[in-house]
KEKE-425741 format. One record per residue (C-alpha): residue number from 0; residue in three letters; y, x, z. Coordinates in steps of 0.001 Angstrom, whole numbers, plus 524288, in hexadecimal, padded with zeros to 5 digits. Each point is the difference from the previous one (the first is absolute). Layout:
N
R     i    aa      c2      c1      c3
R   NUM   Ala       Y       X       Z
...
END
This chain:
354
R     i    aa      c2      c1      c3
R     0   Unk   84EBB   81D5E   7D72C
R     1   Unk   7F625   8035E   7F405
R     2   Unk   80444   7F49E   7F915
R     3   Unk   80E2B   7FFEA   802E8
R     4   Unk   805D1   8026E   7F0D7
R     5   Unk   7F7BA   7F5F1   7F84B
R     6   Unk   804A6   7F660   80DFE
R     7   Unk   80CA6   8046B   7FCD9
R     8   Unk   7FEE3   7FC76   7F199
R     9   Unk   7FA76   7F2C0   8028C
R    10   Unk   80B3F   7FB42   80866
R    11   Unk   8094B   80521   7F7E4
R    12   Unk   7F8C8   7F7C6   7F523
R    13   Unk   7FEA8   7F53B   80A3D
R    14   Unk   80E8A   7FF57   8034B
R    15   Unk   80354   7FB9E   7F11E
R    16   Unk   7F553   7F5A6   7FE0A
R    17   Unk   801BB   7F25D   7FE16
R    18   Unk   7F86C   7F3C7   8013C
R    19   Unk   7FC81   80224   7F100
R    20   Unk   7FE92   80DC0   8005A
R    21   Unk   7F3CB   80625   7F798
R    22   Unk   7F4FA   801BA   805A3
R    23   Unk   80278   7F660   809C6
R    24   Unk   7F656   7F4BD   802F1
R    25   Unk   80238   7F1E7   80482
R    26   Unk   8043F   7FE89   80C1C
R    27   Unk   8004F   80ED0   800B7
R    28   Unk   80B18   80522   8077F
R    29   Unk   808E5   80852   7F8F6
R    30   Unk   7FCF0   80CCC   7FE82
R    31   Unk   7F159   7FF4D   8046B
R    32   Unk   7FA49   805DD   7F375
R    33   Unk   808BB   80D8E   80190
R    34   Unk   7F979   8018D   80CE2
R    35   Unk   7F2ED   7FC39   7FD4F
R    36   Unk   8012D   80804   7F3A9
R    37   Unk   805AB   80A93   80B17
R    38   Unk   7F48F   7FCEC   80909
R    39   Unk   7F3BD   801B4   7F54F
R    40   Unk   8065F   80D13   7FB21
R    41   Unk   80120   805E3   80DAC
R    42   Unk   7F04F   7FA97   80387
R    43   Unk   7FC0D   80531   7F0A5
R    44   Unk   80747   80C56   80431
R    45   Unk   7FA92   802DB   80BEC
R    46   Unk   80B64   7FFD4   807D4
R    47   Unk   80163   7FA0C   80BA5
R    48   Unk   80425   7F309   804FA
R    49   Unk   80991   8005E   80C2B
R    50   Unk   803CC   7F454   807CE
R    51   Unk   80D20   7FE4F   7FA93
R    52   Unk   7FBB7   7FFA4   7F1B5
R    53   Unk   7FDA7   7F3C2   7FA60
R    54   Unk   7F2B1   7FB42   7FF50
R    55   Unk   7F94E   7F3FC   7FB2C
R    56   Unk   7FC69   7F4DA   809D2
R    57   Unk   7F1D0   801F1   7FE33
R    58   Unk   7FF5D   80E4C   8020D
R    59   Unk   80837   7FDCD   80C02
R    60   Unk   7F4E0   7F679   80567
R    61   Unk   7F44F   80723   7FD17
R    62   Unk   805DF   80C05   80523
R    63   Unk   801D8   7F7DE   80CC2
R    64   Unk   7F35F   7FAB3   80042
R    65   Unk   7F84B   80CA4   7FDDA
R    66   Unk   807B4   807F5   8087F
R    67   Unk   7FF56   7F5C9   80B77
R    68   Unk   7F136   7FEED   7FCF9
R    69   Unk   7FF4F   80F1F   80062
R    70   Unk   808AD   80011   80DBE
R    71   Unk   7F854   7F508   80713
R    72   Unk   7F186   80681   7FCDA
R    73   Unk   806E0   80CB8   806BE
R    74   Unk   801D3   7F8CA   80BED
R    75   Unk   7F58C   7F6AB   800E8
R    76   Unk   7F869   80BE3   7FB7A
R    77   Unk   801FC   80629   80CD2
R    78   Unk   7F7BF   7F634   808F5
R    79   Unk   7F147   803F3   7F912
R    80   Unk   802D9   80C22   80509
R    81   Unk   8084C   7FEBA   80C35
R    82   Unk   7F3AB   7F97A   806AF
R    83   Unk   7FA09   80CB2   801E7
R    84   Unk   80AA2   8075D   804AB
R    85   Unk   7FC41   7FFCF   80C7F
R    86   Unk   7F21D   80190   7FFE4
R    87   Unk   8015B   80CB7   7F6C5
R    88   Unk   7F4BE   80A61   802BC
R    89   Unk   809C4   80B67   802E0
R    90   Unk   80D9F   801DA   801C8
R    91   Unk   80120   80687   7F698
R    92   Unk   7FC1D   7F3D1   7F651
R    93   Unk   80880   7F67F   80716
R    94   Unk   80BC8   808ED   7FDB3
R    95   Unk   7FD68   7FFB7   7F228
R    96   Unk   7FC7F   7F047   7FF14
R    97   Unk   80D2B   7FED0   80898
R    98   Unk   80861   8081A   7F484
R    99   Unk   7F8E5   7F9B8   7F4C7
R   100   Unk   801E7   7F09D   805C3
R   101   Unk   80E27   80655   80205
R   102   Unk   8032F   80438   7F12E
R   103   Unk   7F9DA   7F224   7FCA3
R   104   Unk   80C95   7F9FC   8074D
R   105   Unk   8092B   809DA   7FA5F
R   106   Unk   7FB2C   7FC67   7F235
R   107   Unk   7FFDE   7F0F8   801C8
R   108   Unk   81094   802D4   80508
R   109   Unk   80234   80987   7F39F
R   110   Unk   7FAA0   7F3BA   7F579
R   111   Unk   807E1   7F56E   80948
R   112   Unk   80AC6   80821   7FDD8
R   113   Unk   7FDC2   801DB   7F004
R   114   Unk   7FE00   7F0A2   8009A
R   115   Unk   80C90   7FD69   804A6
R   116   Unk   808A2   80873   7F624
R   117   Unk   7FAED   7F54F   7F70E
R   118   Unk   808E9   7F6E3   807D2
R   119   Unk   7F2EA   7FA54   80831
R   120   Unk   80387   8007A   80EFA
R   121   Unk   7F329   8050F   8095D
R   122   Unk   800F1   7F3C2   80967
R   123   Unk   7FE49   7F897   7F39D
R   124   Unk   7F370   807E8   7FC6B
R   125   Unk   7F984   7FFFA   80C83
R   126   Unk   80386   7EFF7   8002E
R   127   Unk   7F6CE   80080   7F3CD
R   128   Unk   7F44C   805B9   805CB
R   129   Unk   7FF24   7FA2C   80C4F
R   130   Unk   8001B   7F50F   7F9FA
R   131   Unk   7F82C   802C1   7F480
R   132   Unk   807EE   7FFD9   7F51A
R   133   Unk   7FDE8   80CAB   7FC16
R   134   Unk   7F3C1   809DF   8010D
R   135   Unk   7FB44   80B15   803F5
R   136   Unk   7F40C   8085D   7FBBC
R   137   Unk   7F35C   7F788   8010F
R   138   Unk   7F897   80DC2   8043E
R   139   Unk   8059E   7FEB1   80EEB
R   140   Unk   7F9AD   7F2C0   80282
R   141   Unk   7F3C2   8088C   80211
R   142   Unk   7FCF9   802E4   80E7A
R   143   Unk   7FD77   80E74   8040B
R   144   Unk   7F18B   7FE4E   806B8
R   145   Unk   7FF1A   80F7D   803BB
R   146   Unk   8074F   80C18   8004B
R   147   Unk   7FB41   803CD   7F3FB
R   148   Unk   80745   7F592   7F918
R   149   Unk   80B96   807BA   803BA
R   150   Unk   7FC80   80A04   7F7FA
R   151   Unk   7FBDE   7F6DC   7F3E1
R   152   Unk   80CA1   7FAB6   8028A
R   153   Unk   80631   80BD8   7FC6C
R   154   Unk   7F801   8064D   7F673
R   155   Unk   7FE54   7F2CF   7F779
R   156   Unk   80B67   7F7AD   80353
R   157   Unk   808DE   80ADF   7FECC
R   158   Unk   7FA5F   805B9   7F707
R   159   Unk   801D9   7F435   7F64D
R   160   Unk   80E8E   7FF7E   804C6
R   161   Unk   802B5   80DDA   7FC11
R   162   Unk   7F862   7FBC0   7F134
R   163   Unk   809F9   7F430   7FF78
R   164   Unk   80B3C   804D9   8063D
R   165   Unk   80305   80E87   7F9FE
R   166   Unk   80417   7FA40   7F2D4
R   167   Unk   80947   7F6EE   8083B
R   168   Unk   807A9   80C28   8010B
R   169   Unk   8031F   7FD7A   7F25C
R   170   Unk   80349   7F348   80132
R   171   Unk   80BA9   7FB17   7F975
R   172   Unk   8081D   7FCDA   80A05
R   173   Unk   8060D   80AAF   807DC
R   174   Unk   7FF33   7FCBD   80DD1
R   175   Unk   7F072   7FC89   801D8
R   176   Unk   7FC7D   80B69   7F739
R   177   Unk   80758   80708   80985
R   178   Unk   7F9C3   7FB45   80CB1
R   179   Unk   7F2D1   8027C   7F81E
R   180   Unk   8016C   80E48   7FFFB
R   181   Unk   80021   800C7   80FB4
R   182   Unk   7F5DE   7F405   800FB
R   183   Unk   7F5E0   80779   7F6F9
R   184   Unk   80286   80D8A   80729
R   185   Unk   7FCA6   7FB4D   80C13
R   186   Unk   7F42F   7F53C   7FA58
R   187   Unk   7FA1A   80CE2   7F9A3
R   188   Unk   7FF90   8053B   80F9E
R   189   Unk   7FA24   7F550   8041D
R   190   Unk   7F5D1   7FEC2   7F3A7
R   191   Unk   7FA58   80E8E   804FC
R   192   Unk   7FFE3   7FA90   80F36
R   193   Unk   7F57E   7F5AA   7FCA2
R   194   Unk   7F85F   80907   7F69B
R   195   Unk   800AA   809C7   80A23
R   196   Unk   7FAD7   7F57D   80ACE
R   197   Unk   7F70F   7FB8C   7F655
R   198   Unk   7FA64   80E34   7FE28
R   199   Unk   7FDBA   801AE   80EBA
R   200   Unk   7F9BF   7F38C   803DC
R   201   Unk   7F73C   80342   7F270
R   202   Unk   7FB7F   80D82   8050C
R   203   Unk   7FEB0   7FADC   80D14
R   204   Unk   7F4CB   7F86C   80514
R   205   Unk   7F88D   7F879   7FA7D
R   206   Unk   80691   7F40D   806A9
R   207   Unk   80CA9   804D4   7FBD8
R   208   Unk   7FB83   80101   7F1D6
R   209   Unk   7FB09   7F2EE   801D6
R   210   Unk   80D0B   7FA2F   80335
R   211   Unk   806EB   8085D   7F611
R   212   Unk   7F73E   7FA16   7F5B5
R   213   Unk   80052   7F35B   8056E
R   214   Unk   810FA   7FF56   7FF47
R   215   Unk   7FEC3   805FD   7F25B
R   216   Unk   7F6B4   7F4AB   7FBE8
R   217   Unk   80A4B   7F423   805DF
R   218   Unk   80C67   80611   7FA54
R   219   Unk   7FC65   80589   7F3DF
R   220   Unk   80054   7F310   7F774
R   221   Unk   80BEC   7F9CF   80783
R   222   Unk   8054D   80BA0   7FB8E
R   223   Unk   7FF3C   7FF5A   7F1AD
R   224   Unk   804DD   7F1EB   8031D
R   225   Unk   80E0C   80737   80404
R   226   Unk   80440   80273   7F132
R   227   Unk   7FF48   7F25B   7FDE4
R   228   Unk   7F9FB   7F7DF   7F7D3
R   229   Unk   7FA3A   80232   7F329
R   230   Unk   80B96   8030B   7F5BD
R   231   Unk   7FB58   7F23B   7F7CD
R   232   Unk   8023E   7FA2E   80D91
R   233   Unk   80C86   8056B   80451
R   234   Unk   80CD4   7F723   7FCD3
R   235   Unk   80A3F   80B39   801B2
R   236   Unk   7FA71   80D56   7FCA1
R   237   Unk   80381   800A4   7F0EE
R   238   Unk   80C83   7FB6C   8038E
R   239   Unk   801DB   80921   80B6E
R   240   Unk   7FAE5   80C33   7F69E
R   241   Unk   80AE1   7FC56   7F654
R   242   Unk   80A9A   800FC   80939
R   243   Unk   7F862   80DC7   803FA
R   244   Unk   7FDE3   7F8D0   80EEE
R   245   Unk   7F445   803A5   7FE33
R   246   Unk   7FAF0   80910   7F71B
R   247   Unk   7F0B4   7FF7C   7FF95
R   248   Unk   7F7DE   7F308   80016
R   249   Unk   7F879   7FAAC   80AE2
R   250   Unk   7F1CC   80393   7F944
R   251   Unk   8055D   80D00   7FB7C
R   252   Unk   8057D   8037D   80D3E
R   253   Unk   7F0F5   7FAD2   805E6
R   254   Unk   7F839   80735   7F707
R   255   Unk   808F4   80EDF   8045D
R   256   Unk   7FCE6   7FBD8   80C37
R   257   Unk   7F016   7FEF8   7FFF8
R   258   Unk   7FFC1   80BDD   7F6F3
R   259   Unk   80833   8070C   80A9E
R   260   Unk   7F6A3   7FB28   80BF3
R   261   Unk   7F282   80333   7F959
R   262   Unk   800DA   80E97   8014C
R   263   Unk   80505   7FE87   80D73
R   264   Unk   7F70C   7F80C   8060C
R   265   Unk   7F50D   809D9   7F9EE
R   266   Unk   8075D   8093E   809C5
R   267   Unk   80038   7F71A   8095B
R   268   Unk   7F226   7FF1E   800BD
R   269   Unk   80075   7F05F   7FF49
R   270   Unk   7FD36   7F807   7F5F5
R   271   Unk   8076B   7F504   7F88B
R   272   Unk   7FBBA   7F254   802B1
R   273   Unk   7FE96   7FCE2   7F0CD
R   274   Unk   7F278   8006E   7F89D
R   275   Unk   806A5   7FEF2   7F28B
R   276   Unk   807F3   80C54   8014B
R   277   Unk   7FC73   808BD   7F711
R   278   Unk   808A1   80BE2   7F668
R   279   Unk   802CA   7FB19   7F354
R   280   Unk   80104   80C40   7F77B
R   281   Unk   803D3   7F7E4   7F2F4
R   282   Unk   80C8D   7F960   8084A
R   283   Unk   80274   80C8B   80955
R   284   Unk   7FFE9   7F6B4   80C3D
R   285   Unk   7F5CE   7F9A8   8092F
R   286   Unk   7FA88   7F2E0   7FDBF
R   287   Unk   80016   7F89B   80C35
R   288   Unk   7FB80   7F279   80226
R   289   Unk   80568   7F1E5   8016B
R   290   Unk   80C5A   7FDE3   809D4
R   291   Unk   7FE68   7F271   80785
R   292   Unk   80AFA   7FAA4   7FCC1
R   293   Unk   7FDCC   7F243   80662
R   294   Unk   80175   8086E   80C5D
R   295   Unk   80BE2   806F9   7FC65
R   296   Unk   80879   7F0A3   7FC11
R   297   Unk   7FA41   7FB4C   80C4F
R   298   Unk   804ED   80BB3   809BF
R   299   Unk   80E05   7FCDB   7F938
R   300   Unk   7FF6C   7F225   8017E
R   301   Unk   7FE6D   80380   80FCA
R   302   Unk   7F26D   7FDAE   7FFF6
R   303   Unk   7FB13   80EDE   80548
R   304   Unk   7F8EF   805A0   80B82
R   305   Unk   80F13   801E6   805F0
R   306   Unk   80A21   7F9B2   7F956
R   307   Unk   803A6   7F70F   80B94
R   308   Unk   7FEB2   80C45   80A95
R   309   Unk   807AB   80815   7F67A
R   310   Unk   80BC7   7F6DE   7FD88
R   311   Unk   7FEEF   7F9DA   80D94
R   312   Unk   80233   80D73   808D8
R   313   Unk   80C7A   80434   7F501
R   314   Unk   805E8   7F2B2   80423
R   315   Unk   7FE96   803B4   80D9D
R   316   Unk   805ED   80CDD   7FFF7
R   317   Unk   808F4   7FAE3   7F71F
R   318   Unk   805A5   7F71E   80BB8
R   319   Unk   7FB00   80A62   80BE3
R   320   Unk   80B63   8095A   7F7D8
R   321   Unk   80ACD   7F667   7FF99
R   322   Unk   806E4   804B4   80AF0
R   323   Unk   7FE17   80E21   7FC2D
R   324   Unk   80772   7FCB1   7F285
R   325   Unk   80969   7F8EC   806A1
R   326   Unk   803E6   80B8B   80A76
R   327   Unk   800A0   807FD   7F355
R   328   Unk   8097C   7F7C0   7FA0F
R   329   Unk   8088E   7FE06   80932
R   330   Unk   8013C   80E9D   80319
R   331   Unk   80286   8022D   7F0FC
R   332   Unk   80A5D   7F679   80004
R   333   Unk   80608   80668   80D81
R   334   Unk   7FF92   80B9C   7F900
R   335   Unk   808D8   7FBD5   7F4BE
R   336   Unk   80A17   7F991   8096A
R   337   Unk   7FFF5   80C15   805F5
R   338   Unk   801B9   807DF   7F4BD
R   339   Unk   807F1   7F7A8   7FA3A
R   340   Unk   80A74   80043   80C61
R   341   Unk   7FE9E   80E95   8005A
R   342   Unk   804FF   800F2   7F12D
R   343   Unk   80B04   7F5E1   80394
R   344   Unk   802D6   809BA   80B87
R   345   Unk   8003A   80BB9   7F7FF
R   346   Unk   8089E   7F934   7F667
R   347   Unk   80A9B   7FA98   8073C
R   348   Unk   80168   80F29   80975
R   349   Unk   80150   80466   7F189
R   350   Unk   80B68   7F806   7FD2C
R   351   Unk   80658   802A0   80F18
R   352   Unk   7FDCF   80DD2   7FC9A
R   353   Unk   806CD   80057   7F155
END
């Protein structure tokens, strides 16, 4: 591991504290201060954090929470656009919805699985958000009204994923900066998909440029409401950005984002659904106008246009799959008896044989 010499040097430190040992706080437990000293040299170092170094409590949790956040908006994320898998235009765009709604479920199992090397089992995860004790990303309680929304979907949503996720691959601790690198490979394919529908409902009819337009114009402030709330607002970004969680704030990461968007909706041939846009040369970066943030708290607090849909049909396949995870498991464990009997086998013809 990255960190594995100044870990090294902290237990050894550890291993001959005492109660009263320097550096040692009340009801601190021995040897604390060698690994937090340990821990904020590694962070200040940019090395890595593994899941058998030693880590403060508080890093542990919000690691938990933002990575379960992240995992269940990739699979309540797939419903918006599930709903129009089967009345695609062309084969050809329901084999690409299929594979994107696919890598949406691979990404949510990659974070589950980065959640629980912090010690967090996925059962207990999943308990959370069914039962809404933890969140997801307020931008899927938003219906998808038209096929065109698929494309918004991927050209905005995603698009604003890629803006917040790609410095995740540089987040401090090893494995979700690792499961970031595939996630934002495959995000980037999907950004291009919805640009590319976009483009050809834009150049098509005027009905289809209608529609495209129309999408652009209902997702486009929900999402500059997926960075989060304003940095003033936010209890855990400055905290998160020393650890190097995170390492851009949530109006930082939201103004990249519009700059990035102007120039392609120009290509797009649509327009931007915000009078108050407008280049600032003296900053370098568009102006754009006022977020509604009443909206945004009351989506989170359960109160959008699909909250209950959203967290009602996850509960349902949630239970519809028991039996599938049970079959699994109990082939798994057949597996290791049988295993485990063939190395007892091999073993004991070893010792007949000698």
């Amino acid at each position: 591991m990255a960190t594995a010499a100044a870990h090294q040097a902290a237990r050894t430190q550890a291993a001959h504290a005492t109660s009263d040992a320097t550096g040692t706080a009340p009801g601190q437990a021995p040897g604390t201060a060698a690994y937090q000293t340990a821990f904020d040299t590694a962070v200040a170092a940019e090395e890595r954090i593994e899941p058998r170094d030693w880590m403060p409590d508080a890093y542990r949790a919000t690691l938990v929470r933002q990575i379960a956040q992240h995992a269940h908006s990739e699979i309540i994320g797939m419903q918006p656009e599930a709903n129009w898998i089967t009345r695609a235009p062309s084969l050809r765009r329901k084999a690409i919805l299929m594979a994107k709604v696919q890598d949406e479920a691979g990404h949510g199992l990659y974070l589950y699985s980065a959640a629980e090397t912090l010690g967090t089992g996925r059962d207990e995860l999943l308990d959370k958000l069914h039962s809404g004790r933890q969140k997801y990303s307020s931008i899927f309680n938003y219906p998808t009204l038209t096929w065109a929304d698929v494309g918004a979907i991927g050209w905005l949503v995603d698009g604003a994923a890629i803006t917040n996720q790609v410095p995740l691959c540089r987040c401090s601790y090893g494995p979700y900066a690792r499961a970031m690198v595939r996630i934002c490979k495959e995000e980037s394919f999907h950004q291009r998909q919805g640009y590319e529908l976009l483009l050809a409902l834009s150049r098509g009819t005027e009905a289809q440029h209608a529609m495209a337009q129309d999408a652009v114009d209902r997702w486009w402030w929900p999402s500059l409401m997926m960075f989060g709330p304003p940095d003033d607002e936010s209890s855990h970004s400055a905290q998160s950005m020393e650890w190097k969680i995170k390492r851009h704030s949530n109006d930082e990461l939201r103004q990249r984002f519009v700059d990035i968007c102007v120039p392609q909706a120009e290509s797009l041939g649509l327009t931007l659904p915000d009078p108050d846009l407008v280049w600032n040369e003296e900053r370098g970066h568009h102006d754009f106008g006022a977020i509604d943030w009443t909206e945004f708290w009351e989506v989170l607090k359960g109160n959008g246009p699909c909250n209950e849909q959203r967290i009602t049909q996850r509960r349902q396949a949630h239970d519809e799959g028991a039996w599938v995870r049970e079959a699994a498991a109990t082939h798994a464990a057949k597996h290791s008896e049988a295993k485990h009997a063939e190395a007892q086998d091999s073993g004991a013809n070893g010792k007949a044989t000698a």
